[in-house]
C-alpha positions in Angstrom: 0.0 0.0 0.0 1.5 3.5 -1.4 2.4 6.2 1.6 -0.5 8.9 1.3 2.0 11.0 2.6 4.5 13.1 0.9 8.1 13.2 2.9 10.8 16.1 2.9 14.0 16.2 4.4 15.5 19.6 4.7 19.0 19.6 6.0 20.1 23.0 7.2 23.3 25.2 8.9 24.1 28.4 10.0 26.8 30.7 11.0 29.5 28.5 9.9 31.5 32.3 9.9 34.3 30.6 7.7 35.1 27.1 9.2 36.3 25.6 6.5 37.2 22.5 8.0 33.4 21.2 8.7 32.5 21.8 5.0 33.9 18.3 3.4 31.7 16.8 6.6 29.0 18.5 6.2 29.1 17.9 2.2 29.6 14.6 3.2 26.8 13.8 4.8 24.4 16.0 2.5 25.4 13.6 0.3 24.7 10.4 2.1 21.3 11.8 3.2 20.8 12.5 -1.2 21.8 8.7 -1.4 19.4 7.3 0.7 16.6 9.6 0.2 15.1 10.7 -3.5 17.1 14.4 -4.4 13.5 15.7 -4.7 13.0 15.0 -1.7 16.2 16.9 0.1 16.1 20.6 0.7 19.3 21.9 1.8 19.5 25.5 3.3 21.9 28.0 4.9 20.5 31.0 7.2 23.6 33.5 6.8 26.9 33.9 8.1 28.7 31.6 5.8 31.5 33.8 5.2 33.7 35.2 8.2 36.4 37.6 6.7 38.5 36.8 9.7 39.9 33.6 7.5 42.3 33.9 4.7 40.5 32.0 2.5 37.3 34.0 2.5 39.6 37.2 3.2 41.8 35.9 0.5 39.5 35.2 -2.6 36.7 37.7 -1.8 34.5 35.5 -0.1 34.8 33.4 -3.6 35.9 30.5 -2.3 32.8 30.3 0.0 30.2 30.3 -2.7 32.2 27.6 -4.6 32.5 25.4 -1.8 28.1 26.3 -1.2 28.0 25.3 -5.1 29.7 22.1 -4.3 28.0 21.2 -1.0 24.7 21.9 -2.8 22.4 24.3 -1.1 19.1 25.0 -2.8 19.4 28.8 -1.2 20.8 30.8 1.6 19.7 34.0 3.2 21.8 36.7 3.7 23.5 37.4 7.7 25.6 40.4 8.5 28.5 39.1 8.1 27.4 38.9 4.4 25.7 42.0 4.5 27.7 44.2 6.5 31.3 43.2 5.6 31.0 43.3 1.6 29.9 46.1 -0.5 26.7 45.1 -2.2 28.4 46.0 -5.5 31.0 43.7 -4.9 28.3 41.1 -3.8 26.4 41.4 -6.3 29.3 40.7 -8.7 30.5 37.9 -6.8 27.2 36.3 -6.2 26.1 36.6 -9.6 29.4 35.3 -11.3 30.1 32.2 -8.6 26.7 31.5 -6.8 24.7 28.3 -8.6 21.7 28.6 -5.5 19.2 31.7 -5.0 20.1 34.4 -2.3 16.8 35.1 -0.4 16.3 38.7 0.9 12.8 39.3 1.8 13.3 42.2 3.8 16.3 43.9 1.6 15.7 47.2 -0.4 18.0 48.9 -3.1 17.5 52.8 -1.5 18.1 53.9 -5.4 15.3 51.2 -6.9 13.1 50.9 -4.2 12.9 46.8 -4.9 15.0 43.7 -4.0 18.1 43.8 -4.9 18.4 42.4 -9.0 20.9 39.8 -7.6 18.4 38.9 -4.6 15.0 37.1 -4.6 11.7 38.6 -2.4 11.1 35.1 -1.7 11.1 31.7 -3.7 8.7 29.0 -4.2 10.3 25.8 -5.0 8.7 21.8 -5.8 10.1 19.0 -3.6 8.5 16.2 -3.2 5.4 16.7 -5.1 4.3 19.9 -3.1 5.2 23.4 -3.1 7.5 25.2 -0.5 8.1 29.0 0.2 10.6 30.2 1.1 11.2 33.4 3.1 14.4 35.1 4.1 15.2 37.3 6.7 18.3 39.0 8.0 18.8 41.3 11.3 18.2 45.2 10.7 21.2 47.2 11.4 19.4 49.6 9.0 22.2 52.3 10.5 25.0 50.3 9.1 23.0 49.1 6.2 21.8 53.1 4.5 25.5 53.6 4.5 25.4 50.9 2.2 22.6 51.8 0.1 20.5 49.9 1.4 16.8 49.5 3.6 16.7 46.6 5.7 13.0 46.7 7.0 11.2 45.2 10.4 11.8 41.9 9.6 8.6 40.9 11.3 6.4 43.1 9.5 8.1 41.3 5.9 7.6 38.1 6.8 3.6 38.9 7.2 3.7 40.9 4.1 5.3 37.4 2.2 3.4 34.4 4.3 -0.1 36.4 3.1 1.7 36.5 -0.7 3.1 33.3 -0.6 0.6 31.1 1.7 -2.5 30.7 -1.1 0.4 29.4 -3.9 2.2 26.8 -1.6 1.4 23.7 0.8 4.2 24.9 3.4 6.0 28.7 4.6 9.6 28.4 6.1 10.9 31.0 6.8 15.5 31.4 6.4 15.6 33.4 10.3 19.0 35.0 10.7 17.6 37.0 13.3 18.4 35.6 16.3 15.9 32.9 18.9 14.3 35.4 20.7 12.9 37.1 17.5 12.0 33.6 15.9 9.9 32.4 19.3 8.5 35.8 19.0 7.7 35.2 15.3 6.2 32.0 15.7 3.9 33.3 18.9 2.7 36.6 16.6 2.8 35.5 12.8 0.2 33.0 11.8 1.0 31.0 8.6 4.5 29.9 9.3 4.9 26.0 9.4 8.6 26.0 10.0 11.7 28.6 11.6 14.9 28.0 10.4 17.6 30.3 12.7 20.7 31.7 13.7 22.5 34.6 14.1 22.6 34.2 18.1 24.2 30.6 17.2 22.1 28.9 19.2 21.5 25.0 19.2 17.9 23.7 19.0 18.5 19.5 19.6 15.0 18.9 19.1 12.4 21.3 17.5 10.9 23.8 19.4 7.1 23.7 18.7 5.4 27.4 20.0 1.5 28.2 18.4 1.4 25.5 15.5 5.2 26.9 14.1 8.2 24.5 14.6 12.0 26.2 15.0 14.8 24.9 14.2 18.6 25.8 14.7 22.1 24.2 14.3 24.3 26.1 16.3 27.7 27.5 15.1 30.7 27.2 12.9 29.7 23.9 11.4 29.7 21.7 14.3 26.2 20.5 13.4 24.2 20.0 10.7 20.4 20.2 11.0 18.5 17.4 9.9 14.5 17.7 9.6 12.1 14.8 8.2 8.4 16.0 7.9 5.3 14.2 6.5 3.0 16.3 4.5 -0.9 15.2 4.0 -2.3 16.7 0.6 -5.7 15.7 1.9 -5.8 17.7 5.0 -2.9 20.2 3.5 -0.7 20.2 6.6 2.5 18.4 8.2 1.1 15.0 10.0 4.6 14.6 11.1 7.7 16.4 11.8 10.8 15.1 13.9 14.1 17.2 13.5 17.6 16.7 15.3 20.9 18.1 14.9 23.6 16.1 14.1 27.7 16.4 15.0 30.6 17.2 12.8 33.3 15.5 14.7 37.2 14.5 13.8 36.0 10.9 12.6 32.8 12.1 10.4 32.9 10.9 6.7 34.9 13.5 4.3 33.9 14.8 1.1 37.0 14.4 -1.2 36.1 16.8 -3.5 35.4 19.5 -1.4 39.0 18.7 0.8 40.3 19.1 -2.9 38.4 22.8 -3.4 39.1 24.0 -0.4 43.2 23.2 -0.9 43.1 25.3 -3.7 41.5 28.2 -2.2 44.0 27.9 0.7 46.5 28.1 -2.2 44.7 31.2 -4.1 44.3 33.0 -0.9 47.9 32.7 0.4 49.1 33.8 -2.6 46.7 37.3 -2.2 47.4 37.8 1.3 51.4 37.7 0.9 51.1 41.2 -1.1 52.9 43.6 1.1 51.1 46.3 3.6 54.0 48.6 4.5 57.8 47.8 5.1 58.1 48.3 8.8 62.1 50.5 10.3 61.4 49.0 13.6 59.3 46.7 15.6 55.9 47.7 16.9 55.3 46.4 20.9 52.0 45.4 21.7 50.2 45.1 25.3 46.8 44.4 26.5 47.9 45.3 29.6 49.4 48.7 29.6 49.9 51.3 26.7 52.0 50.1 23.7 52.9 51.7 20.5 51.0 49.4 18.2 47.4 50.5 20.6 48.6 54.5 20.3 49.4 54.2 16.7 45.9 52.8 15.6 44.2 54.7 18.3 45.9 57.7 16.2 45.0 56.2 13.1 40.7 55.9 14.1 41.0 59.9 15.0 42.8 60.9 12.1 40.2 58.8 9.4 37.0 59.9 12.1 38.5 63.7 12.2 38.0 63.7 15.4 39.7 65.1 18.9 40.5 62.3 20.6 40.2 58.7 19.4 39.5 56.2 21.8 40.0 51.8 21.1 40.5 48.5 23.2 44.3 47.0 22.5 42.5 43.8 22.4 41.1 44.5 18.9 44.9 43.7 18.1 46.6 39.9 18.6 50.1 40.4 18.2 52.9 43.0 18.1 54.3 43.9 14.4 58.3 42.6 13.6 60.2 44.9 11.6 60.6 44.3 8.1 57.7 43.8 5.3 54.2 43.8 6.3 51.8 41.4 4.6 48.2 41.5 4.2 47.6 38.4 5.9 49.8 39.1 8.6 48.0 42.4 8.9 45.1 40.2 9.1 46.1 37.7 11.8 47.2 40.3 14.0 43.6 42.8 13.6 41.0 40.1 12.5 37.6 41.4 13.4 35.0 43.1 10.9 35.4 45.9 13.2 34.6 49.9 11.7 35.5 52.9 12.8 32.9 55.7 13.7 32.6 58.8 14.9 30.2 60.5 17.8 30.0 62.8 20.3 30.7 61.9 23.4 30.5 63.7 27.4 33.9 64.4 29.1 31.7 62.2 32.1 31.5 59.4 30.0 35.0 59.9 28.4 36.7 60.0 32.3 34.2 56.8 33.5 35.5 54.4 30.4 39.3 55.8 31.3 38.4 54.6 34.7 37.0 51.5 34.0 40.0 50.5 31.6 42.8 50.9 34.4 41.0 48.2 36.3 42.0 44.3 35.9 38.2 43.2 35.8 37.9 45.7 32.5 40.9 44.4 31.1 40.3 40.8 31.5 37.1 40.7 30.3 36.4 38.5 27.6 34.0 40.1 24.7 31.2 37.9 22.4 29.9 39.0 19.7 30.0 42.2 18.0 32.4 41.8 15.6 34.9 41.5 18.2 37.6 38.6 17.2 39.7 38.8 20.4 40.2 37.0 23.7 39.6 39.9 25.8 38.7 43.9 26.4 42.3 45.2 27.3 43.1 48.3 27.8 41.5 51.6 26.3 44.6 53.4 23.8 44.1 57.1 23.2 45.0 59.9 20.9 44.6 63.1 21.4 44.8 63.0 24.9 47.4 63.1 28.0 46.1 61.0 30.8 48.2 61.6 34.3 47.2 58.5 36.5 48.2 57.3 40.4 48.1 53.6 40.3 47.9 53.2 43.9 45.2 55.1 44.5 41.1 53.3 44.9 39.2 52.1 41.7 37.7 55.3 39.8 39.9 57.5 41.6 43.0 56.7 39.8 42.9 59.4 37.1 44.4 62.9 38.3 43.8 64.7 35.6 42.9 64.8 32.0 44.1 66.7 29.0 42.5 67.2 25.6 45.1 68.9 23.4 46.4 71.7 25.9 43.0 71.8 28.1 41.8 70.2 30.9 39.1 67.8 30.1 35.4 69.2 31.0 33.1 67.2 32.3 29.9 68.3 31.4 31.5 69.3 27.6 31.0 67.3 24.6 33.9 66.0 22.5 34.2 64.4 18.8 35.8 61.0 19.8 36.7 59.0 17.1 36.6 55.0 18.1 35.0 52.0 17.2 31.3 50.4 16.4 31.8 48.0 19.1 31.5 50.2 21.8 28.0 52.1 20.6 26.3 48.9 21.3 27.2 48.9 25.0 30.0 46.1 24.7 33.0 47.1 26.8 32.5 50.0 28.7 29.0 51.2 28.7 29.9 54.8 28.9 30.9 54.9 25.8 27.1 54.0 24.4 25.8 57.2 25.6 27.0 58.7 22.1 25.7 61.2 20.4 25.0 61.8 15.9 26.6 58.7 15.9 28.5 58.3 12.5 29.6 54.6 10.7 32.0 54.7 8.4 31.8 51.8 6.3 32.7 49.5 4.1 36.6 50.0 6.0 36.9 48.0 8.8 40.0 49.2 11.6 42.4 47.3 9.7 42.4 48.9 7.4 42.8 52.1 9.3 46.1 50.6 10.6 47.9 50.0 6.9 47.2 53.5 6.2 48.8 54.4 9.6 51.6 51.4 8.8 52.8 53.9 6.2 52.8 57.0 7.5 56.4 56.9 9.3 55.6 60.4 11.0 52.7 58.6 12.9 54.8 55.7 13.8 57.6 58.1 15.5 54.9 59.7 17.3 53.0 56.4 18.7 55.9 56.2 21.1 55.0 59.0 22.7 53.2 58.3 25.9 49.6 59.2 26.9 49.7 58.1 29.9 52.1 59.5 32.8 52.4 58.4 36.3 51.3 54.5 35.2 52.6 51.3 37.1 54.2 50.3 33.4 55.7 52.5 31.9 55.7 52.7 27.9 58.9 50.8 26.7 
């Protein structure tokens, strides 16, 4: 007797944020799942931060080598995350996507500011056949509409698009998913408000759903982060009562001793290969070594401190030392080793900023708690806060004095800093979301200034031999350790 029911299985990820490593598994087993299932009946979906340009390779080819390795793993379609969004120009994406990418980009709640419509590269939403009935798919990214208008971009309530798409989509398919890189709160949210939805797949927040979550009739799924899992979902679909009878989904582990594909071990190689060769093209050429400390004041933190409030025109810049790895040798200076030492997708801004607030985040960052602290999220690629470097600014300190009573006295320039004055400050996008020292989210006509990120702030400052000299000049007088 024939099964009345038609079966999918949808095998998803997210935020793999560059790990190479898990993509031969995870082709691997999309493959052994194709084998034992019909390929119309295997969806196969990615929900955004795919590419991290922290790793050569993606750094390296352009994010190339990421879409190749998709193409070769065989997604069916991927939504866009930040790190997509945010880190890329869309011109450049669109090139990219358009010459490499063999599977449809979903961006439901994307708009070109100059058109006024999806992206040409993009698709509103997609309705594909598998398995005899007809899916829609939606795809939704987080609105950092600031970020995003400096792109050319609107990136709209991501709520309110996927109601305006589940009412377009719903009469012309048997099931709504919706591609969620929006984070688990927002999903649970989505599925409690939104009616129509039969399934959530997320990320962004890289959280790990082992079993579906099941809130008002909408299931939500998740795999975690950086390709450790890979979701696995196997629903039953009645076409008599139009609905899922059945749904059961898991998540299932990458480890050392899962199944390889070869050919994606083989494509990934020569990406490695293609990338080291971009990434050996020199920076600057370095007279002297460049000392770095998360601990104390160092003339790699002063120089880029410089370098943030010289491209921010501001009066005094202001960054953690822990955005940066490693001290600088003398000698040439690579991209990639430019790179490994300043990682993070981290941009500079520009706001203004209380002498209060300046003081309390001086404060906070002579203390060991501040500097220890380890950071998630935000961009940051670090292991912890470190200390705040300054430009612009002396900073006359008495170590042995209490917790935020340590700073004497404060100079902007040749004046005293004023408390209750507002200053440009030139510093970093991290900080305006509260991460670090919360003073320094009480900004004011916030500015981004994209698509640079602080790295690239430091080559131009890497070349500039005046602004070398002068980064071993110290800021700070009167501290335990002094600047060597």
């Amino acid at each position: 007797m024939s099964d009345p029911l038609q079966r999918l299985v949808i095998l998803h990820t997210n935020d793999i944020h560059s790990h190479f490593e898990q993509m031969p598994k995870i082709s691997a087993y999309f493959d052994r799942v194709r084998r034992h299932w019909q390929p119309h009946q295997v969806l196969t979906l990615d929900i955004g931060d795919h590419m991290d340009r922290m790793f050569p390779e993606t750094e390296g080819t352009n994010a190339i080598a990421n879409l190749e390795i998709m193409n070769a793993t065989g997604y069916d379609a991927m939504v866009l995350g930040n790190n997509e969004g945010l880190t890329f120009t869309p011109d450049w994406l669109r090139s990219v996507v358009l010459e490499h990418a063999k599977f449809p980009i979903i961006g439901s709640n994307i708009t070109d500011m100059k058109t006024n419509e999806t992206p040409d590269w993009m698709l509103p939403s997609l309705i594909l056949k598998k398995s005899g009935f007809r899916i829609g798919l939606i795809g939704v990214t987080a609105a950092y509409q600031d970020y995003y208008q400096l792109l050319g971009w609107y990136v709209t309530d991501p709520m309110k698009a996927v109601s305006a798409h589940v009412r377009q989509l719903r009469p012309h398919v048997d099931i709504v998913i919706v591609m969620s890189h929006l984070g688990l709160r927002t999903d649970q949210r989505m599925a409690e408000e939104l009616e129509g939805i039969d399934l959530i797949l997320g990320g962004h927040t890289h959280h790990l759903l082992e079993e579906p979550l099941l809130l008002s009739g909408t299931y939500i799924c998740a795999a975690g982060k950086f390709g450790q899992y890979a979701g696995h979902i196997e629903l039953a679909y009645d076409p008599a009562q139009r609905r899922i009878a059945e749904l059961n989904g898991r998540v299932v582990p990458m480890t050392a001793e899962s199944e390889e594909d070869s050919s994606v071990t083989t494509l990934l190689e020569h990406y490695r290969i293609a990338s080291t060769a971009a990434l050996a093209a020199e920076v600057a050429q370095l007279r002297q070594p460049l000392r770095l400390d998360w601990y104390g004041e160092s003339p790699l933190g002063n120089l880029l401190a410089a370098g943030i409030r010289r491209w921010t025109s501001a009066e005094i810049g202001l960054v953690n030392s822990g955005q940066l790895l490693q001290g600088l040798k003398e000698g040439g200076l690579t991209r990639g080793r430019l790179l490994e030492i300043c990682p993070g997708p981290i941009n500079p801004c520009r706001m203004e900023l209380s002498g209060a607030d300046i003081r309390q985040a001086l404060e906070e960052s002579l203390l060991d708690e501040f500097m220890e602290k380890p950071i998630r999220g935000f961009g940051f690629r670090g292991e912890v806060l470190g200390v705040l470097c300054v430009d612009g600014m002396t900073v006359h300190v008495d170590a042995t004095r209490p917790p935020y009573e340590r700073i004497l006295a404060v100079h902007v320039g040749e004046e005293p800093l004023e408390s209750e004055r507002s200053y440009i400050v030139g510093t970093i996008d991290m900080f305006t979301f509260g991460s670090g020292y919360l003073s320094l989210s009480r900004g004011k006509q916030i500015v981004y200034m994209l698509p640079e990120f602080i790295r690239d702030v430091l080559a131009d400052q890497l070349q500039d031999e005046a602004a070398i000299v002068s980064a071993h000049n110290s800021r700070f007088t009167g501290v335990v350790r002094p600047l060597m």
